[in-house]
N, C-alpha and C positions, 0 to 999 in steps of 0.2 A: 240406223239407230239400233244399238242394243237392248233387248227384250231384257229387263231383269223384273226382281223376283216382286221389287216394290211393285212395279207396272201389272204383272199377272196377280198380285195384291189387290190393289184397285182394281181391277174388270172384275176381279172373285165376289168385293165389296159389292159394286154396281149390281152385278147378275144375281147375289144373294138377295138384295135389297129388293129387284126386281120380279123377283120369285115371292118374297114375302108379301108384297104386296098385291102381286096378281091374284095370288089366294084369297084374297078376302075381296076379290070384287066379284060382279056376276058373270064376267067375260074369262078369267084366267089364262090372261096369255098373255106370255114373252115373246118379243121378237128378237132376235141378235143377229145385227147386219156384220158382216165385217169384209170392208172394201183397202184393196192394195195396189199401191204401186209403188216404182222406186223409190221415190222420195217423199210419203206419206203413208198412211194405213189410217183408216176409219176404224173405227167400232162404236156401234149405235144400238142401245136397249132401250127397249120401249114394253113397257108392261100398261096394263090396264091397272086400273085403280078404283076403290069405292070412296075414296077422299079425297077433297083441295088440300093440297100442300101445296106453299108457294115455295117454289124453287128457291128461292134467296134463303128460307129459312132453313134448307135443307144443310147447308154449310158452316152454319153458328154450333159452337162446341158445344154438346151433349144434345144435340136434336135427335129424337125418335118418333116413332110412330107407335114404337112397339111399345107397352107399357111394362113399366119395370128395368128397360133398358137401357145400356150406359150412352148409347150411340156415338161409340169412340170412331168407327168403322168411317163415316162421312170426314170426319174431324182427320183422318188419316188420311183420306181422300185428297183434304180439302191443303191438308201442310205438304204431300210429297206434288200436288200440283204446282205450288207455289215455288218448290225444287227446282221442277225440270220448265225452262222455258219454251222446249220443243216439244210439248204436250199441254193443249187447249181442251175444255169442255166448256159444253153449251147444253143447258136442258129446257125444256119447253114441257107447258102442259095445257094438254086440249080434247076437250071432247072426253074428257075421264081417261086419258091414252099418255102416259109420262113417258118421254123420252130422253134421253142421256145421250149425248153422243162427243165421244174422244176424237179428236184428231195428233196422233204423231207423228209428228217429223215436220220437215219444213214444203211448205204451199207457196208455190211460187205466183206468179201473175201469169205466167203462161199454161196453166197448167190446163183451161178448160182446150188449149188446143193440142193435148197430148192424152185428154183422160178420156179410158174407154167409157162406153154407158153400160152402166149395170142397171138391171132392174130387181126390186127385193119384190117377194111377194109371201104374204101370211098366207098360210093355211090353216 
């Protein structure tokens, strides 16, 4: 798959968003995983948070957290996803801990008998 400019657009979106957000909680921290292989790449952000936001509402056009803000940024997000068929996201939130995670390219059914194990670990 080709890396363009929309695709390093979004992760810029995700990581800024992630950062804005770690700030204002009491833990501040980002994690950015990013796992490869030939026919996939991960990349997975998880920041810490001082707020519930429900994932689903994060995608509805003008959502912010930030006051005064347009929150074109997700809305951008959420139409070049709709693009590209060989780029999924999935977010989840737990424990005050919001993560994002991209998957692109294509996942085959075989694939847990060819993927190595990585381990991520925060510091």
């Amino acid at each position: 798959m080709t890396m363009t400019l929309d695709l390093y657009r979004t992760i810029g979106i995700l990581l800024d968003n992630a950062i804005e957000g770690a700030i204002n909680s009491i833990e501040r921290k980002v994690i950015l995983s990013i796992l490869s292989d030939n026919d996939y790449h991960i990349v997975s952000i998880t920041n810490t948070i001082n707020q519930n936001v429900a994932p689903s509402n994060m995608n509805k056009n003008g959502f912010s957290t930030k006051p005064g803000h347009s929150g074109i940024g997700l809305t951008f997000v959420e139409q070049y996803m709709a693009r590209m068929p060989t780029i999924s996201m999935h977010a989840t939130l737990m424990n005050q801990n919001f993560t994002q995670t991209l998957t692109i390219g294509e996942l085959h059914n075989d694939l847990s008998a060819r993927r190595r194990h990585y381990t991520t670990k925060a510091y």
